[in-house]
C-alpha positions in Angstrom: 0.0 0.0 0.0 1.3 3.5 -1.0 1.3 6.5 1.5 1.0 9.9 -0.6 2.3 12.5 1.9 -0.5 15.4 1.8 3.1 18.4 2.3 4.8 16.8 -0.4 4.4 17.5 -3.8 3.8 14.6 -6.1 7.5 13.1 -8.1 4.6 12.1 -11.1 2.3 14.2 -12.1 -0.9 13.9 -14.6 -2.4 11.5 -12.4 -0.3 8.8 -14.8 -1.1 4.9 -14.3 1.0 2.3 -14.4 0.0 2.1 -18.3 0.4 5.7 -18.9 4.6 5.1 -17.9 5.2 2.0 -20.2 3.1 4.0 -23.3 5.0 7.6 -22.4 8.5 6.4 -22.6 8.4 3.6 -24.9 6.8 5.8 -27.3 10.5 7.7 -27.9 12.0 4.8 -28.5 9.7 3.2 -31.0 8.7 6.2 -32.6 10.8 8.2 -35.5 12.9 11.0 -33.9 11.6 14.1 -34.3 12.8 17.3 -35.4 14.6 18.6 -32.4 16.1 15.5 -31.8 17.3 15.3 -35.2 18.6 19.2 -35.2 20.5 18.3 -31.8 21.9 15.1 -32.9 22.9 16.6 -36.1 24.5 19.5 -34.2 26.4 17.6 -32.2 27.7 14.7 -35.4 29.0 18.0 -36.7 30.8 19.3 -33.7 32.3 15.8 -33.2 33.4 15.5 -37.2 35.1 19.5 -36.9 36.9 18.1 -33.6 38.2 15.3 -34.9 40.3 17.3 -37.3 41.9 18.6 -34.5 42.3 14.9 -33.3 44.1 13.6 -36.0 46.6 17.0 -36.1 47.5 16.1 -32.9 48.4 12.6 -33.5 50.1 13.2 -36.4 51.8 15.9 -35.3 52.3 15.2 -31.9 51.7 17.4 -29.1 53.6 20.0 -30.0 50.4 21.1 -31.7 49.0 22.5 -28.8 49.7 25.5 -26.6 52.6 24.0 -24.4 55.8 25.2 -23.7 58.7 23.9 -21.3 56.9 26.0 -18.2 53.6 24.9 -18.9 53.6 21.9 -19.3 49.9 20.9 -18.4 47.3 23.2 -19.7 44.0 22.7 -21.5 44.5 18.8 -21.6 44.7 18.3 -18.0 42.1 20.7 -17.0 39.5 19.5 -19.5 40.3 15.8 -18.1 39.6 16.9 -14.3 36.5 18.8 -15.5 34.8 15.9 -17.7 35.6 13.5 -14.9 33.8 16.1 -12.2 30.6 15.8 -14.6 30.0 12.2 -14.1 30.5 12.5 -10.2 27.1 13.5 -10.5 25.8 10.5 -11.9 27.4 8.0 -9.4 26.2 10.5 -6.8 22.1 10.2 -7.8 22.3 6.2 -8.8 23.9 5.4 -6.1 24.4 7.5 -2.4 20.7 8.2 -2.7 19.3 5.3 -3.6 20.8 3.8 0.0 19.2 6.5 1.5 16.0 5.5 -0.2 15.3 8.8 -2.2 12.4 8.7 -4.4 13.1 11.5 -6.3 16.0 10.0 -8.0 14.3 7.8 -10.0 13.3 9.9 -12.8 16.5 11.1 -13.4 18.8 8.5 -12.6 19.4 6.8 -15.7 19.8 10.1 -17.8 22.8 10.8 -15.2 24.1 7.5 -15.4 24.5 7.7 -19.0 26.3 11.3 -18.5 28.8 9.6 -16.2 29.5 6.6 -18.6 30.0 9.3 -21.3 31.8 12.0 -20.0 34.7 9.4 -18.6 35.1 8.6 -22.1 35.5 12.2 -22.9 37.5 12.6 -20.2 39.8 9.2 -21.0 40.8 11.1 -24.5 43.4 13.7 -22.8 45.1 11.7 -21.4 45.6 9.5 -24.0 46.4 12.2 -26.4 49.2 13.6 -24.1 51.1 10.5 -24.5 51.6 11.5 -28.0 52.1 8.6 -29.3 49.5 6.4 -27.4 50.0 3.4 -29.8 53.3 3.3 -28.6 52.6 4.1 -24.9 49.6 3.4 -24.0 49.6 0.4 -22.5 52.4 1.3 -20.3 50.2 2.9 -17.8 48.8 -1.0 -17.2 50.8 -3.3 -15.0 50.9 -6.1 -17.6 53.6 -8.4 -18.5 56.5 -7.5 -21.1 58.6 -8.6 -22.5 61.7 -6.0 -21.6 62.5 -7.3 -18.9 61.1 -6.0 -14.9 59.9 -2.7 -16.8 56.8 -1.4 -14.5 54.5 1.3 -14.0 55.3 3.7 -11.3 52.8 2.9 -8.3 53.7 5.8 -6.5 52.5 8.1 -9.0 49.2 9.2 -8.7 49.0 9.6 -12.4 48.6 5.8 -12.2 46.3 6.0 -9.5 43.8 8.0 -11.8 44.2 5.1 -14.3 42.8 2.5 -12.2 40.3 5.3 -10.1 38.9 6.3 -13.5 39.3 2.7 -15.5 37.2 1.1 -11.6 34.7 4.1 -11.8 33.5 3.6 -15.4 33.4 -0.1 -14.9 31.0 0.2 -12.0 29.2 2.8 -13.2 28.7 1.0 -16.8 27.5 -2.2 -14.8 25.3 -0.3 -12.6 23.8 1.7 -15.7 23.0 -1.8 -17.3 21.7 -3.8 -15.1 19.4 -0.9 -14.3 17.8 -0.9 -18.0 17.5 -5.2 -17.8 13.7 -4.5 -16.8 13.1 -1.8 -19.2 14.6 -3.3 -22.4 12.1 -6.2 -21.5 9.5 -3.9 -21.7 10.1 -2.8 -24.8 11.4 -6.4 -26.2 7.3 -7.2 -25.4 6.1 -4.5 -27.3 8.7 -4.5 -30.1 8.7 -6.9 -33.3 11.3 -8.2 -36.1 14.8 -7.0 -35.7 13.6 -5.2 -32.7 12.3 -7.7 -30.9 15.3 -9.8 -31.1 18.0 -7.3 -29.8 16.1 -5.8 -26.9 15.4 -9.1 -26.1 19.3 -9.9 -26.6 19.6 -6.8 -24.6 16.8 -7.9 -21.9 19.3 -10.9 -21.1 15.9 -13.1 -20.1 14.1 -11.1 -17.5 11.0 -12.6 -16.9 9.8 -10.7 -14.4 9.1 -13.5 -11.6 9.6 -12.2 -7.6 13.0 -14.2 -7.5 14.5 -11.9 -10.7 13.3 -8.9 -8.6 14.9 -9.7 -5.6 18.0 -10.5 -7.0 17.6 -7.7 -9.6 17.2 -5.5 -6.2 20.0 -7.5 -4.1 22.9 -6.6 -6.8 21.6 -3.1 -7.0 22.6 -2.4 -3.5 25.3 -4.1 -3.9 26.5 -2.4 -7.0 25.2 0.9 -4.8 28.1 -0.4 -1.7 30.6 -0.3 -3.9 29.9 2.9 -6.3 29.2 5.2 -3.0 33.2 5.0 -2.3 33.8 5.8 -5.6 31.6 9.2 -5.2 34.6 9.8 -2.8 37.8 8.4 -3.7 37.9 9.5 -8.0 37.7 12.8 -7.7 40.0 12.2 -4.2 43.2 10.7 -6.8 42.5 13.3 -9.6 43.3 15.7 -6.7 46.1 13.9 -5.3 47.6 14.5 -9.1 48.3 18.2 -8.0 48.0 18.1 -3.9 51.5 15.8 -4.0 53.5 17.7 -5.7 56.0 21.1 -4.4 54.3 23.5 -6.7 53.0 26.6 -5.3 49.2 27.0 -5.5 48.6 22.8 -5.5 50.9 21.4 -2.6 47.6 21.7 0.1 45.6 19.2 2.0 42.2 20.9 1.1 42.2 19.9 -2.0 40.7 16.4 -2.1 36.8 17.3 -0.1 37.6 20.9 -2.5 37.5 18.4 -5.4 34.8 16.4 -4.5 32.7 19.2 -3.6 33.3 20.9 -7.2 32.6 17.7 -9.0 29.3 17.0 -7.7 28.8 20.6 -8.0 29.5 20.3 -11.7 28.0 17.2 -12.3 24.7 18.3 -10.8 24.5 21.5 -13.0 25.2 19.2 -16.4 22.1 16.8 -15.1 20.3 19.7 -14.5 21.2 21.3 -18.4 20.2 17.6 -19.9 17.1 17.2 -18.1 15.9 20.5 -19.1 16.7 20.0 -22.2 15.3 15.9 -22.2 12.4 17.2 -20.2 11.2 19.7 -23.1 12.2 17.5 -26.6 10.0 14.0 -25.2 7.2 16.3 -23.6 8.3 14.6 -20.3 7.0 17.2 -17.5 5.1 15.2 -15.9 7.8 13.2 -15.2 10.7 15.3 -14.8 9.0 18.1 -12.6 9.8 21.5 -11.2 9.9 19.1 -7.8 13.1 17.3 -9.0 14.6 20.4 -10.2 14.1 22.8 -7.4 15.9 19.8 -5.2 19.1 19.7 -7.6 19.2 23.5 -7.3 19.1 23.0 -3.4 21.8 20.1 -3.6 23.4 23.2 -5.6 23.5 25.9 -3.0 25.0 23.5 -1.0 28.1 22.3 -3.2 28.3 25.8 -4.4 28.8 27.2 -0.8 31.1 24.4 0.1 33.3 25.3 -3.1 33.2 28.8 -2.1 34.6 28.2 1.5 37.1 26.0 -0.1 38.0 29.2 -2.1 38.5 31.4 1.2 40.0 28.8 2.7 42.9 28.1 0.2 43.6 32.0 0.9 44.0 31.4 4.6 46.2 28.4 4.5 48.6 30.1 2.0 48.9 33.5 4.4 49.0 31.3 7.3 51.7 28.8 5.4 54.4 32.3 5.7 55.8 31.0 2.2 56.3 33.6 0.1 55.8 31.4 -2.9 52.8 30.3 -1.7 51.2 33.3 -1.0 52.5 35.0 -4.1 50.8 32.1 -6.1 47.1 33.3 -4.8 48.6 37.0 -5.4 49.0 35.9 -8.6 45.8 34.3 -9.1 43.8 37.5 -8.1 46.1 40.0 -9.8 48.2 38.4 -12.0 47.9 38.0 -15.6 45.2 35.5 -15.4 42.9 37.7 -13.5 40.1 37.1 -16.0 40.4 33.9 -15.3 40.1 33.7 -11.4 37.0 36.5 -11.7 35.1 34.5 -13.6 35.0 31.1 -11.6 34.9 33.3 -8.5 31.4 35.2 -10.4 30.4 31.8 -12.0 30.7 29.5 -8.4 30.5 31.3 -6.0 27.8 34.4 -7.1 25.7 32.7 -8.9 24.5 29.9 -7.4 23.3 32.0 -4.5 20.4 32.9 -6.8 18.8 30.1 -6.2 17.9 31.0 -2.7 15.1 32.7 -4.0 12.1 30.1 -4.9 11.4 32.1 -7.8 14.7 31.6 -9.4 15.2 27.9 -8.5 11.6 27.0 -9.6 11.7 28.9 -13.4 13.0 26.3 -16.0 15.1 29.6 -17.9 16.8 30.5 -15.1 17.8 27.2 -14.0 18.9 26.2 -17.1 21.2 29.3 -17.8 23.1 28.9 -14.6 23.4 25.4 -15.2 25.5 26.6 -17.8 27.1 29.2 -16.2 28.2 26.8 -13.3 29.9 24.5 -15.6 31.6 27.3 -17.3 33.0 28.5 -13.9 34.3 24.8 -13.0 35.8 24.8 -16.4 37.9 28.2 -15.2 38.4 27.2 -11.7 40.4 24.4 -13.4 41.9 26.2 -15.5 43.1 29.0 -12.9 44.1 25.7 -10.7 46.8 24.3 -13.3 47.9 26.9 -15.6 47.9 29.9 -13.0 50.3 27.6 -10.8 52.5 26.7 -13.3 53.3 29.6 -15.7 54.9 31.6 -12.9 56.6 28.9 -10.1 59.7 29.6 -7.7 62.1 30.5 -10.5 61.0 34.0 -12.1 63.8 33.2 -15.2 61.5 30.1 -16.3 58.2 32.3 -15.8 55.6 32.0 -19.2 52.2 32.5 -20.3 50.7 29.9 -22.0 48.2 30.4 -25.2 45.8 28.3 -26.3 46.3 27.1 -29.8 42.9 25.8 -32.5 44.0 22.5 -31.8 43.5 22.7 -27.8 40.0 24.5 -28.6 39.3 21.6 -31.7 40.6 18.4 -29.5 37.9 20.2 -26.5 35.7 20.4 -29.4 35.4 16.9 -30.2 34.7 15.6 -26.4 31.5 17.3 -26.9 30.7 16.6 -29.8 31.3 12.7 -28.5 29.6 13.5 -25.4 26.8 15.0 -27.1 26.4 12.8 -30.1 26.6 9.3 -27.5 23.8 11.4 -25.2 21.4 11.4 -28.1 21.8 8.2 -29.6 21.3 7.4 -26.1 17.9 9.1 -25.7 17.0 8.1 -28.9 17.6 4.3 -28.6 17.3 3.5 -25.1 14.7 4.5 -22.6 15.9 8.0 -20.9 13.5 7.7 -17.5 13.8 4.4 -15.9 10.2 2.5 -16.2 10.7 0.1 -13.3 11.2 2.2 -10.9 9.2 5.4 -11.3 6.2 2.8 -11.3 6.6 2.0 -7.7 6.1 5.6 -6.9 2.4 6.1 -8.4 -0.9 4.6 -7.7 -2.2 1.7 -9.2 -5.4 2.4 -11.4 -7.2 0.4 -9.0 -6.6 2.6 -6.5 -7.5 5.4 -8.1 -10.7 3.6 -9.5 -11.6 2.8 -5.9 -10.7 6.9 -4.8 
């Protein structure tokens, strides 16, 4: 028997049956795209095709391409890995950490945000790849496999190796997690579907036959796959930080910066689920599904990673005064005043300002405003990167090295084409799979008996 709480508001609206789900979402998937699916997934083929030019440059060429010099030596590359590797905390965060604290309102968005994790690791796998090179050659050295030169191994004390198995453990989770979570869904559709389409979502579907045993272990591995992703939520974003907090280099060698980077990735990640459910929410006609009540919570969750990025912000101030090393301070000197100004303005106007506006209902419960500082957020985590690596580098404890760095087409094109993948895999995504997970939202509505007997 279902409870509906008379304070809060419904998670399904348009007093939808069990019926009304299977028809509402299936219908995407069976049905020929329409036209603003086809104008974003063309959008995004193109972005992807223009990117990859810069792709092959850059493998041909080598790296030497891009904007690097012998002071900085990690620029756009490094910062566009942390930042597409912050998106998909997000993900983890929603599938996961709130589905063992049993909350409701994730189940409409949970599979969209899943998908975004899965995708944006790939994105994010490409820079580091790329900065090898000549990954054919090198690739596989960051795996501890057998060779055949002898006792030649990976560093393990290099946390550059860390991220290779945080990231290679995180996507593996997350993609089994995102899987087993459409097993019930693609059987809904293998029921409905016929011919070729019958026969790979029933490939797909792996057997479910819907029987209480398949449910309870369909349930048991989700909380098990939910133990072992909620540490993940943690300890990913924890390495990627450990990449810069180990090191001697003025502006990165602090113990702050592993919750800092935690906090900014779900921050991040939120404000991308938020732009792609807006955007989902208004191409399938899904607002009774995805409503203003799951949005106005992701704002809230928000405020809160917004004001804990801008404490970490004051805070790395504090240390470096309180630190007494003059390089250390003059690194945050720098940062404010230096060069890069622009730079440390706008993440400090993107992160910390505006998501302060949603502490007015009005703001955090209008679909425009949401959406633009969605965007806005993102574009401050991409600077508050940026600011993090490059700021740090181009002026360390020897003035005589000191450089700027510049951005060449083929950093912009290579940044290109992760969205364009991103985008492009997001779509075909929506397109082919179902975007709101069927199973689950169902066991938050009313049977249409009991609204028959109401």
């Amino acid at each position: 028997m279902q409870v509906t709480s008379t304070v809060r508001k419904p998670l399904v609206t348009g007093g939808k049956t069990v019926h009304d789900v299977t028809e509402d979402i299936c219908r995407h998937v069976e049905s020929k795209p329409n036209k603003l699916w086809g104008m974003a997934f063309g959008i995004s083929v193109i972005t992807l095709l223009i990117g990859s030019i810069a792709v092959v440059a850059t493998v041909w060429n080598g790296i030497g391409m891009w904007g690097l010099n012998k002071t900085v030596g990690w620029a756009w590359d490094i910062t566009n890995f942390v930042w597409w590797v912050g998106i998909g905390h997000a993900g983890t965060l929603i599938s996961a950490v709130l589905l063992l604290f049993r909350q409701k309102w994730r189940m409409a968005i949970n599979r969209a945000s899943e998908a975004m994790t899965i995708f944006a690791v790939i994105c994010a796998a490409q820079f580091p790849i790329l900065h090898m090179g000549r990954p054919w050659l090198g690739a596989y050295w960051a795996l501890p496999l057998p060779n055949t030169f002898g006792s030649l191994w990976v560093n393990f004390n290099s946390p550059l190796l860390w991220d290779v198995f945080a990231i290679s453990t995180y996507f593996s989770v997350s993609l089994v997690f995102w899987y087993i979570g459409l097993v019930p869904d693609f059987a809904s559709i293998r029921d409905r579907a016929k011919g070729i389409r019958k026969m790979i979502y029933g490939a797909l579907s792996l057997g479910w036959n819907g029987a209480a045993k398949t449910w309870s272990r369909y349930e048991s591995v989700s909380l098990v796959l939910a133990g072992l992703a909620t540490p993940l939520v943690l300890s990913v974003h924890t390495i990627v930080s450990f990449d810069f907090a180990t090191s001697v280099i003025p502006g990165w060698h602090t113990t702050i910066f592993p919750p800092y980077f935690v906090a900014g990735a779900i921050f991040s990640g939120f404000a991308m689920v938020l732009t792609l459910m807006i955007v989902t929410r208004e191409v399938f006609k899904l607002h009774d599904y995805i409503t203003m009540e799951h949005i106005e919570l992701m704002n809230i969750v928000i405020i809160v990673t917004g004001s804990i990025v801008g404490i970490a912000y004051i805070t790395e101030f504090f240390v470096a005064w309180y630190s007494g090393v003059p390089a250390e301070q003059y690194a945050f000197f720098n940062r404010m005043q230096g060069p890069y100004w622009w730079a440390y303005w706008s993440m400090m106007t993107c992160n910390v300002i505006s998501p302060q506006l949603f502490w007015f209902k009005k703001i955090r419960t209008n679909i425009a405003a949401t959406f633009i500082i969605s965007i806005i957020v993102n574009i401050g985590m991409w600077f508050e990167r940026f600011v993090i690596i490059v700021t740090s580098l181009h002026r360390d404890f020897l003035p005589s090295s000191w450089a700027m760095f510049y951005p060449t087409v083929y950093d912009a094109g290579v940044y290109l084409f992760t969205f364009g993948l991103f985008f492009t895999c997001f779509f075909l995504f929506a397109k082919f799979f179902p975007v709101i997970n069927m199973a689950e939202v169902k066991s938050i509505i009313k049977s249409s008996s009991e609204k028959t007997a109401e």
